[in-house]
N, C-alpha and C positions, 0 to 999 in steps of 0.2 A: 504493500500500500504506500503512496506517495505522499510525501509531507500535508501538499493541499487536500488529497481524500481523509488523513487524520487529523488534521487540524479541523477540516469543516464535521466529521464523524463526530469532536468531543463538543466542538459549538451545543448539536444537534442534543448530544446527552447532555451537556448543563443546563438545554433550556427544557428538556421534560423534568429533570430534577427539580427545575421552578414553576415547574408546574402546579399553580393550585387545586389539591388535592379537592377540598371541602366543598370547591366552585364543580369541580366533574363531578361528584358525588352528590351536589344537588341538584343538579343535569338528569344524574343518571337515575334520581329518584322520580324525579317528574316524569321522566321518557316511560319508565315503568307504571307507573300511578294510569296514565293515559293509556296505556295498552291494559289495564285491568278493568278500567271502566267504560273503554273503545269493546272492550269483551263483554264486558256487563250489557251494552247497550244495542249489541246483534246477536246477542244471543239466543238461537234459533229462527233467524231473520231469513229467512230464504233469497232474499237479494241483498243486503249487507252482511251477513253473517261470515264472507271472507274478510273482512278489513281488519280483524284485529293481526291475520298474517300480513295480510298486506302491510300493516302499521309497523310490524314489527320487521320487517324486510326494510322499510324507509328510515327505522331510527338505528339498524346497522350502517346499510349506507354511509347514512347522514355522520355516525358517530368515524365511523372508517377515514371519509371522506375527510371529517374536521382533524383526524391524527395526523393526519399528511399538509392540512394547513397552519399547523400550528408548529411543524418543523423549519420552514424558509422563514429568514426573517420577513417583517412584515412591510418592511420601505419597499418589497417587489409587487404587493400588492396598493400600497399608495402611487404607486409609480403608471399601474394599470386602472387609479380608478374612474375618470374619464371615460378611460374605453366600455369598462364595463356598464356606466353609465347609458352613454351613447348605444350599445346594443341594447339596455333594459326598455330604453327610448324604443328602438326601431321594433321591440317584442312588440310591445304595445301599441304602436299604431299598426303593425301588421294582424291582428287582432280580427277587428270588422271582415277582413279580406278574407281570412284564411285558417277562421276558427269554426268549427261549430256551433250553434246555437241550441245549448242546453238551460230548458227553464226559461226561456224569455234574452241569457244572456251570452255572449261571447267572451269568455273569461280562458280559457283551455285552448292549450293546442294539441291535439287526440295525436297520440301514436302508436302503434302497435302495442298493445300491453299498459299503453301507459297515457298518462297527460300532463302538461307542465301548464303549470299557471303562472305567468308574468310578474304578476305584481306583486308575488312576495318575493320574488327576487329584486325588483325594482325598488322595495325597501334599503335590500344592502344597499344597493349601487346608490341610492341618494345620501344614504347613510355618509358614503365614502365620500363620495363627490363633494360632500356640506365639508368632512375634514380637509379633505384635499383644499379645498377655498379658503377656508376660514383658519387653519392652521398656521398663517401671517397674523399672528394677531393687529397690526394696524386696519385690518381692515374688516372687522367686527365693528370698529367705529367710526366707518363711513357711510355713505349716502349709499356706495356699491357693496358695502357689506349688508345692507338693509333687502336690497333692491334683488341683488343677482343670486344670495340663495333662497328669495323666497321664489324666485321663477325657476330656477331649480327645484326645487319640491312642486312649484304649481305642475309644471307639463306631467309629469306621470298620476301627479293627483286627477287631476282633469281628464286625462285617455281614461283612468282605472276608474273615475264617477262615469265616462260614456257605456260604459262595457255593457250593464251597470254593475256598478260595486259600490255602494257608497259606504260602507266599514270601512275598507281601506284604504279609500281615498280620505278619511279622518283621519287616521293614523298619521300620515306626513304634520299635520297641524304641530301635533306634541313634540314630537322630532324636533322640528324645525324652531321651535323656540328653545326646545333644550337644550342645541349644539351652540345658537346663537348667544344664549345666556352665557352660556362655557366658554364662549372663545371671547365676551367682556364687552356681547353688544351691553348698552346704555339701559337703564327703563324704560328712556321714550322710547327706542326704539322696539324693544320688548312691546310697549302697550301701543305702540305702530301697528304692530304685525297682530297683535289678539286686537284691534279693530277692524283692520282689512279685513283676519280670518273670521268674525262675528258680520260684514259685510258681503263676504264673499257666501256666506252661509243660509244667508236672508236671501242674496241674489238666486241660492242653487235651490231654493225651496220654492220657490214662485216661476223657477225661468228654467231650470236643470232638473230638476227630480221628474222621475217615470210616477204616473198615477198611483200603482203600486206603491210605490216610496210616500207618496204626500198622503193618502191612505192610514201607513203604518205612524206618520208621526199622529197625524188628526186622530187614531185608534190611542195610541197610547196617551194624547192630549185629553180624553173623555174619560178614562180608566182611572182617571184621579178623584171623578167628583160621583164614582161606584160606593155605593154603602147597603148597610139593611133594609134601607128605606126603598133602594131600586135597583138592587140585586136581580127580583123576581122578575121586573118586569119584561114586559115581550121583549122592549127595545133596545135592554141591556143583553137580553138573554140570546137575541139575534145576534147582534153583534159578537159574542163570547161563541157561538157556534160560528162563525162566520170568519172574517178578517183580525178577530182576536183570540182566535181560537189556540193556535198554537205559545202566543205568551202567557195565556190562563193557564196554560197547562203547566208549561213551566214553572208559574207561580203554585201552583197547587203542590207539585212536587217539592218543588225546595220548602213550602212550608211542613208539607207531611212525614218530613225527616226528622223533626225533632233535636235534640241532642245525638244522640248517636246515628239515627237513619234504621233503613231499614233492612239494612243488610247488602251485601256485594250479587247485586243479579234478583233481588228479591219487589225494587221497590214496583209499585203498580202502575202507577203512570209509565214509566221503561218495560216493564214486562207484561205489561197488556196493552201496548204500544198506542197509546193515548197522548205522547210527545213525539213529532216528527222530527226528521233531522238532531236526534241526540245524541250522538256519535262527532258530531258536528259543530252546528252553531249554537248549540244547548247542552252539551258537555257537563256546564259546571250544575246546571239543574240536575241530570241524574247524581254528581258529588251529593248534590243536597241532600236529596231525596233518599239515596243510600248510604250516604257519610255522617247525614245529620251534620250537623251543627259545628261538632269536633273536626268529621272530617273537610269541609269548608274550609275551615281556620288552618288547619294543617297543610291542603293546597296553596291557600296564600301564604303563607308563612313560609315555603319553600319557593313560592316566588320571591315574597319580599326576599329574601336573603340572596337568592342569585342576582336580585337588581341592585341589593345592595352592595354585593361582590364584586358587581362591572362599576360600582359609584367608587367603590376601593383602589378599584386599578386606577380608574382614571382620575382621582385623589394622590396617588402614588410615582402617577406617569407623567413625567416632565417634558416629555417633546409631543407638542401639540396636537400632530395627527393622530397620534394611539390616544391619546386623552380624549380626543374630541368621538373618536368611532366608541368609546367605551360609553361614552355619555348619549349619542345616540342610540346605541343598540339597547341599554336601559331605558333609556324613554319609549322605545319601540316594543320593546319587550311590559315593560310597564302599563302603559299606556291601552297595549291589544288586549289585556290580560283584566282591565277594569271595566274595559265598555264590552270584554264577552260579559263577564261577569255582574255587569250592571244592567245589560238585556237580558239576563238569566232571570233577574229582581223585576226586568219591566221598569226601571228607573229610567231608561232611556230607550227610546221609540229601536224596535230591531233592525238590524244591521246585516246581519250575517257574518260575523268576525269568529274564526276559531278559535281556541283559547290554546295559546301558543305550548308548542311540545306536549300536548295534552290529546287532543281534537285530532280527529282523522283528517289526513289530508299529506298528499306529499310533499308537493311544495312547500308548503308551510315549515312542516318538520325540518325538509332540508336545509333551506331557506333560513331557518332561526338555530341550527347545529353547525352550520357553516359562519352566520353571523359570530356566535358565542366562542366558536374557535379561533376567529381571528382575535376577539376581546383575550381569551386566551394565551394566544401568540402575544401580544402584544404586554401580557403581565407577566410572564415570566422572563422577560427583559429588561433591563434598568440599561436607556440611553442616554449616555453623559451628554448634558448638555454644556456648551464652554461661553453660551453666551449670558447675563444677569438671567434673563427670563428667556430665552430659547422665541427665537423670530422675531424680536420685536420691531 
């Protein structure tokens, strides 16, 4: 072996050695929690009932694929994030053309065995693209730090609300102020960007949302002023069998869990298949519903701590681009993981957002096991920086 194959061999072993243990072992708790209750929730399903293999083929992959990105250091992927930018772009407008229409939308591109969905890849890439920009920090305090990444987050938000998809085109919102807070934009410009995003949000509701969509907020706009008093009647009761049918459900569930729940495969709304798409965009309703209460607290509590993990690294990490992907793959990761979790409650009109490393889905999985392993790569590294604060 030649000096440069051992020299770059011991790199490779000092940086799994820094590998944070407790960060993959609450990875690898959630990956598993999601394939038991991805199993709970097809269980005997005669057209879902493969996905918990399938789930668990996607979080080998995913887990395989992220060992192998957390070996190169990660300046080869700052260096590539543009490009991957710019394809996550061309995924997405390629889309309309050359996707299927399943459900009303074109979100997949079908291939043999398989489908790839864009726009949780399109997460990284803006993810990268916002550090790649903002990683100078002089220019988190300009008019062009303001300006160029929110139109970086807008284009992919915008294709992935045409699709439609309006969950994940919310997502960028959180993101995007939480890369910009980090890299030292100002307040105003923070309460800049949360009034454009509360304008652009009023604009998509009157001028961009699919009937569908204006529907499910006006549904869950009326489900506030529901009591004893007009439970019974025809007009609530219409509606609860109708266009509110599936978050009733939900809600029934996570309330008939109790403290403990009602066991792993046992509860009734999931086993007499009275909640659609559970495996899915209701996820954290069967936790309810069979975890109770305890187990609820325990799925987020292993979220909170892996958000909290990537808020460590990038507390820890002094050259700007690792800092800045750490703090958005937590807001990203945070962020999906409240509005699944807050439609599961009906606190927020639905969406359709999976509940990240949880919820069936490939892209998703891969998508947020490939994110978390560059956050990864990038903490078991300590980059000298030589100048007072690194880019100023």
């Amino acid at each position: 072996m030649s000096d440069r194959s051992q020299l770059l061999a011991n790199q490779r072993l000092r940086v799994l050695r820094n590998v944070d243990g407790w960060l993959v072992l609450i990875i690898a708790a959630l990956c598993l929690a999601g394939l038991l209750f991805i199993g709970s929730a097809t269980i005997d399903d005669a057209v879902f009932g493969a996905q918990q293999g399938r789930q668990s083929l996607f979080v080998i992959v995913g887990l395989g694929v992220g060992f192998f990105v957390v070996l190169p250091h990660y300046v080869h992927i700052m260096r590539a994030s543009w490009f991957l930018y710019g394809v996550a772009v061309l995924a997405l407008m390629g889309l309309p053309f050359f996707a299927p229409s399943i459900n009303g939308a074109r979100r997949w591109y079908a291939f043999p065995g398989f489908s790839i969905q864009p726009s949780e890849f399109a997460k990284i890439a803006v993810v990268l693209a916002l550090a790649a920009l903002l990683r100078f920090k002089s220019r988190a305090k300009t008019f062009e730090g303001l300006i160029v990444p929110m139109l970086i987050a807008a284009v992919p938000a915008l294709l992935i609300l045409k699709q439609p998809d309006l969950g994940s085109s919310l997502v960028f919102a959180p993101v995007l102020l939480a890369m910009c807070y980090a890299a030292g934009a100002s307040a105003r410009s923070i309460m800049i960007l949360l009034a454009i995003a509360a304008g652009v949000m009023v604009f998509a509701y009157f001028y961009l949302l699919h009937d569908y969509q204006v529907v499910r907020v006006e549904m869950w706009g009326h489900h506030w002023n529901w009591d004893d008093s007009n439970l019974h009647t025809h007009e609530v009761r219409e509606m609860i069998r109708g266009k509110g049918f599936q978050p009733w459900q939900a809600l029934i569930a996570m309330g008939s869990g109790g403290w403990s729940g009602h066991g792993l495969g046992l509860g009734p709304q999931n086993r007499y298949d009275f909640l659609p798409y559970r495996s899915e965009d209701y996820l954290f309703a069967v936790v309810g519903e069979e975890g109770g209460f305890l187990g609820c607290l325990l799925i987020l509590g292993l979220i909170a701590a892996l958000v909290i993990g990537l808020i460590n690294i990038a507390g820890r990490t002094r050259e700007r681009f690792g800092k800045l992907v750490c703090v958005g793959v937590a807001a990203w990761l945070g962020s999906q993981s409240l509005f699944h979790v807050a439609v599961c409650g009906w606190l927020i009109p639905s969406t359709g957002l999976p509940l990240p490393l949880l919820s069936y889905g490939g892209s998703s999985t891969l998508a947020m096991l490939l994110a978390l392993a560059i956050c990864i790569n990038i903490g078991a590294r300590r980059e000298p920086i030589l100048s007072g604060d690194g880019f100023r």
